[in-house]
C-alpha positions as CSV (number, residue, x, y, z in Angstrom):
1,X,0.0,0.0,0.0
2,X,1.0,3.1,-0.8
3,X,1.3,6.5,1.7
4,X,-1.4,7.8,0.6
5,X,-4.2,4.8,0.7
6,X,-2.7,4.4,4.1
7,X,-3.4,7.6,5.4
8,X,-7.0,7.7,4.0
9,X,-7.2,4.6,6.1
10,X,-5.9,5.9,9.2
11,X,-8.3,9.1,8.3
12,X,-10.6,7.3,7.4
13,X,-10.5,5.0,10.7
14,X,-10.0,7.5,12.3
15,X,-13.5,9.2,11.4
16,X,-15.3,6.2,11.8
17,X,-14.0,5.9,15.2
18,X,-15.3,9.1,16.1
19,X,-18.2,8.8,14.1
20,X,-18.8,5.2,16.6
21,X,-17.6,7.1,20.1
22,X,-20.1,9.8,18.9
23,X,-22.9,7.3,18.0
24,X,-22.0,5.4,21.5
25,X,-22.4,8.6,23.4
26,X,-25.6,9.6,22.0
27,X,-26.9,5.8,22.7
28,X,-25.7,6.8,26.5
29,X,-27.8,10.0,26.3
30,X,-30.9,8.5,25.1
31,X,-30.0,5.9,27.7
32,X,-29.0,8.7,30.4
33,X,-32.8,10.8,29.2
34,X,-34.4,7.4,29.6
35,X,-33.1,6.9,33.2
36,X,-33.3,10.5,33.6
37,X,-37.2,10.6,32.6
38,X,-38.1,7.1,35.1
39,X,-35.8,8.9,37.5
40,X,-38.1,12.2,36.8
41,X,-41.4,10.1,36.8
42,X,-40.6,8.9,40.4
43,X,-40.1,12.2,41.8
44,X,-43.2,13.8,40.0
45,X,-45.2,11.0,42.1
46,X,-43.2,11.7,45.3
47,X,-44.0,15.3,44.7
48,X,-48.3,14.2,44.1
49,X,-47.7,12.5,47.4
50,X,-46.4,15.1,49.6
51,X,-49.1,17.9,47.4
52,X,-51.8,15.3,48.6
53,X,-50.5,15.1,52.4
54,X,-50.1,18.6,52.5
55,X,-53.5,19.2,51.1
56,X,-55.4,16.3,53.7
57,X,-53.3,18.9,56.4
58,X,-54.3,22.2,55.2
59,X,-58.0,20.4,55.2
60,X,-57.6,19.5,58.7
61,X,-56.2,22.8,59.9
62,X,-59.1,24.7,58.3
63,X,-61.5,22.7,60.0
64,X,-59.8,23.4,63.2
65,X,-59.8,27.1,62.5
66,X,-63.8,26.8,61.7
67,X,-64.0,25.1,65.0
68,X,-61.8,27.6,66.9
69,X,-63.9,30.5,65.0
70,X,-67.2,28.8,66.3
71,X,-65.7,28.9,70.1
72,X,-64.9,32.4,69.7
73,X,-67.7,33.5,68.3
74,X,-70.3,32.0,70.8
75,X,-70.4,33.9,73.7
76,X,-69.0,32.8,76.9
77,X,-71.4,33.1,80.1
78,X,-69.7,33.1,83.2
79,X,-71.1,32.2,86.5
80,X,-72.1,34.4,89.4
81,X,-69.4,36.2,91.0
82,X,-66.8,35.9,88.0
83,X,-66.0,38.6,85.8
84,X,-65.5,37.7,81.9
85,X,-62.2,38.9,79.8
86,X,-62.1,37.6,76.5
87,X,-63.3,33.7,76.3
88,X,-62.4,33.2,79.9
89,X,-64.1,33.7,83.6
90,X,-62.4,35.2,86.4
91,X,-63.1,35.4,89.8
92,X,-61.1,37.5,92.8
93,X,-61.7,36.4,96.2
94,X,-60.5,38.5,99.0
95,X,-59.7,36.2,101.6
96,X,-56.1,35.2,102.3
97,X,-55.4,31.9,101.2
98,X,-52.5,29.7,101.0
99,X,-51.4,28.5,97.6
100,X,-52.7,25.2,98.0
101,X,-56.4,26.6,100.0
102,X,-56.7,28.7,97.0
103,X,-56.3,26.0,94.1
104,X,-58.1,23.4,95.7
105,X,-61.7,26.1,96.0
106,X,-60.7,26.7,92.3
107,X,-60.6,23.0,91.4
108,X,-63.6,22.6,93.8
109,X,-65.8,25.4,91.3
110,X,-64.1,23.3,88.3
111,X,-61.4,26.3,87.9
112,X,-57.9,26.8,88.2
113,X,-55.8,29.4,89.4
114,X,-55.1,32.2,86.4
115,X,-52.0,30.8,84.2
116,X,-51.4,34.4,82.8
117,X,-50.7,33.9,78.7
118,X,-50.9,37.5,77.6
119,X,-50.1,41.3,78.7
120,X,-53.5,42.1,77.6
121,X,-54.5,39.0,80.0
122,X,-52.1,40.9,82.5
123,X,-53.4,43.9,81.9
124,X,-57.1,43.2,82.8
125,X,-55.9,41.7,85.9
126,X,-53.7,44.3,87.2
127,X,-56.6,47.2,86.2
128,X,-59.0,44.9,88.2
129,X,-57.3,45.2,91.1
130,X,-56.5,48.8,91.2
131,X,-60.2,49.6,90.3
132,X,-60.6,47.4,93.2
133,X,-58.3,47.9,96.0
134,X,-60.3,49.3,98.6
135,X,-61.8,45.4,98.6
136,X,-58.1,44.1,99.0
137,X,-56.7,46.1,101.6
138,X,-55.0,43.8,103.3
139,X,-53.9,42.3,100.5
140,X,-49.8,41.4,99.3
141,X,-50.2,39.5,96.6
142,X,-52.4,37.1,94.5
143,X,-52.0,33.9,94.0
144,X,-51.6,32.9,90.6
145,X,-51.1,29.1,88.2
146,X,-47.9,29.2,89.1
147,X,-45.7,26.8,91.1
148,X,-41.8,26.1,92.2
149,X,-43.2,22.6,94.2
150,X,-41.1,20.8,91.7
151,X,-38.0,22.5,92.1
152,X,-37.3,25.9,94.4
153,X,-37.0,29.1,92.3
154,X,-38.4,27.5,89.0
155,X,-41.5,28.8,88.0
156,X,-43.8,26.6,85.9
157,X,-47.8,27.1,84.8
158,X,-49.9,24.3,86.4
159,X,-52.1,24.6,83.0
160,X,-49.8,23.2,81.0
161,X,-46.3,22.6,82.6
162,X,-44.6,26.0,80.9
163,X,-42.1,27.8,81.9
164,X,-43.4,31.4,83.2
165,X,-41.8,33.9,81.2
């Protein structure tokens, strides 16, 4: 063979060999799209999933807010002897107490000592009072939901275990 046959052969292998890498690689594209587009399908339906979980949750939080709105919304009566702030009844005794005296006649009326959850909630307390002190005259302090029975100095609502702030 002569040079030049030979090097159209080389070039010519050479083409082809690029023309076949070339070729391979697209067949790993379509291959790599094909994964790509299962791989894509299976995240799409994990996506539905979560959209459908999310949707059952925004459902049940809605109904809970259309429950919460009812409460709100129906007027709260309180008993004799209690004054009403907000959705709750309050009732200030004048007679000294002991912690314990006083939460057991609020359990025994099916009450509990005030767990304080708002300066508003503060605030109507505190102007009740000073409206009100010539009934407490004697008075130091107020007992409130609040106990350091499980450990000395810490503070916690009886309501619901917090922390008072």
């Amino acid at each position: 063979m002569s040079v030049l046959p030979m090097c159209l052969l080389t070039t010519f292998l050479s083409l082809l060999g690029t023309f076949v890498t070339s070729a391979a690689a697209e067949d790993l594209g379509v291959l790599s799209l094909k994964d790509g587009t299962s791989d894509l399908r299976s995240k799409v339906d994990v996506i539905r999933a979560k959209t459908s979980e999310l949707n059952e949750l925004l459902s049940s939080v809605q109904t809970s807010l259309e429950t919460c709105l009812d409460e709100t919304t129906t007027d709260v009566q309180c008993a004799s002897g209690f004054e009403k702030f907000q959705r709750s009844c309050y009732k200030f005794v004048r007679e000294e107490k002991t912690w314990q005296q006083a939460q057991n006649d609020c359990r025994a009326m099916g009450a509990n000592l005030v767990s304080i959850k708002s300066w508003e909630e503060q605030k109507f307390i505190l102007d009740h009072i000073t409206a009100h002190k010539d009934l407490f005259p004697s008075a130091i302090g107020f007992h409130a939901g609040a106990t350091d029975a499980a450990m000395e100095g810490i503070w916690q609502w009886i309501s619901d275990g917090s922390l008072v702030q």
